[in-house]
C-alpha positions in Angstrom: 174.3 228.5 228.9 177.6 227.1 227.0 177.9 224.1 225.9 180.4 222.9 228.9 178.5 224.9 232.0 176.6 222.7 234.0 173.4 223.6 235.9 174.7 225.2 239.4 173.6 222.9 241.6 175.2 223.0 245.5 177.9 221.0 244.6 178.8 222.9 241.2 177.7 226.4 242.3 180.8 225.5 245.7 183.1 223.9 242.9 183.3 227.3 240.9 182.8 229.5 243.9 186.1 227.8 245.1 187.9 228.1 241.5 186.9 232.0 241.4 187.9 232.1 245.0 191.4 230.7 244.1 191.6 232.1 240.9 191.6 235.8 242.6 194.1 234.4 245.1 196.3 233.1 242.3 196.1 236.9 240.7 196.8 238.6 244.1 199.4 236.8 244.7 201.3 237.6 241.4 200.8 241.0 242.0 202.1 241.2 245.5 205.1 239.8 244.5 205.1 242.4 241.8 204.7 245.5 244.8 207.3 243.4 247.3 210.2 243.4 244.4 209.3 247.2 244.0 209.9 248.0 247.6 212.8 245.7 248.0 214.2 247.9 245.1 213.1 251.3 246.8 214.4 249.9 250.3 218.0 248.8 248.0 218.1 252.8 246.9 217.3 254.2 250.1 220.1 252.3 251.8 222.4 253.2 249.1 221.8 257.3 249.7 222.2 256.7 252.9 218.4 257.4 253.8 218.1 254.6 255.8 214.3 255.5 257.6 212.8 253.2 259.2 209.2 253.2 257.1 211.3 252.5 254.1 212.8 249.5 256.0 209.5 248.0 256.8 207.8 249.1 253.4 208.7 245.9 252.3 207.1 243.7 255.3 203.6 244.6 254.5 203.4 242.7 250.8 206.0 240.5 252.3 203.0 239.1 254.9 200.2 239.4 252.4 202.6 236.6 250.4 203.2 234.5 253.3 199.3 234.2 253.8 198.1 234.0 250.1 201.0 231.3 249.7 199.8 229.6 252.3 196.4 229.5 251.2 197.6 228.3 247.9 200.1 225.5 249.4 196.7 224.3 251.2 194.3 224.6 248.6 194.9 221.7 246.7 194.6 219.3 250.0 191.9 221.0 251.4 189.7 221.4 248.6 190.8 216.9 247.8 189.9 216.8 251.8 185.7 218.0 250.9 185.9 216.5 247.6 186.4 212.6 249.2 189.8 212.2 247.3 191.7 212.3 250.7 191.2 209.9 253.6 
């Protein structure tokens, strides 16, 4: 054990369950961004060769919702997790 790890107890083994939890979250969300700028790019080329299909319309609403619910989740985290915690009438 290091020298700044504490024993998991409930409340610490929830307190870093909840950091890897929002850590991952954090990560996924960087790299959906990364995959929507690609197929806003793709989508940008397609409509410039005039190969306007559909599929390559909506490529981009897939990682587009996958944002809109991990940036929800992050927005919320920080209230939700001060909610449990006691911090937050």
């Amino acid at each position: 054990m290091a020298t700044n790890d504490r024993p998991l107890t409930a409340i610490g083994y929830e307190e870093k369950l909840e950091f890897s939890w929002s850590r991952w979250m954090r990560q996924g969300h960087r790299w959906i961004s990364i995959a929507f700028v690609v197929a806003v790019i793709i989508n940008i080329i397609a409509q410039m060769q005039g190969q306007a299909a559909v599929w390559i319309g909506l490529l981009a609403l897939i990682p587009l919702v996958l944002l809109l619910l991990t940036g929800l989740y992050l927005f919320a985290s920080p209230y939700t997790t001060a909610r449990r915690a006691g911090r937050i009438g």
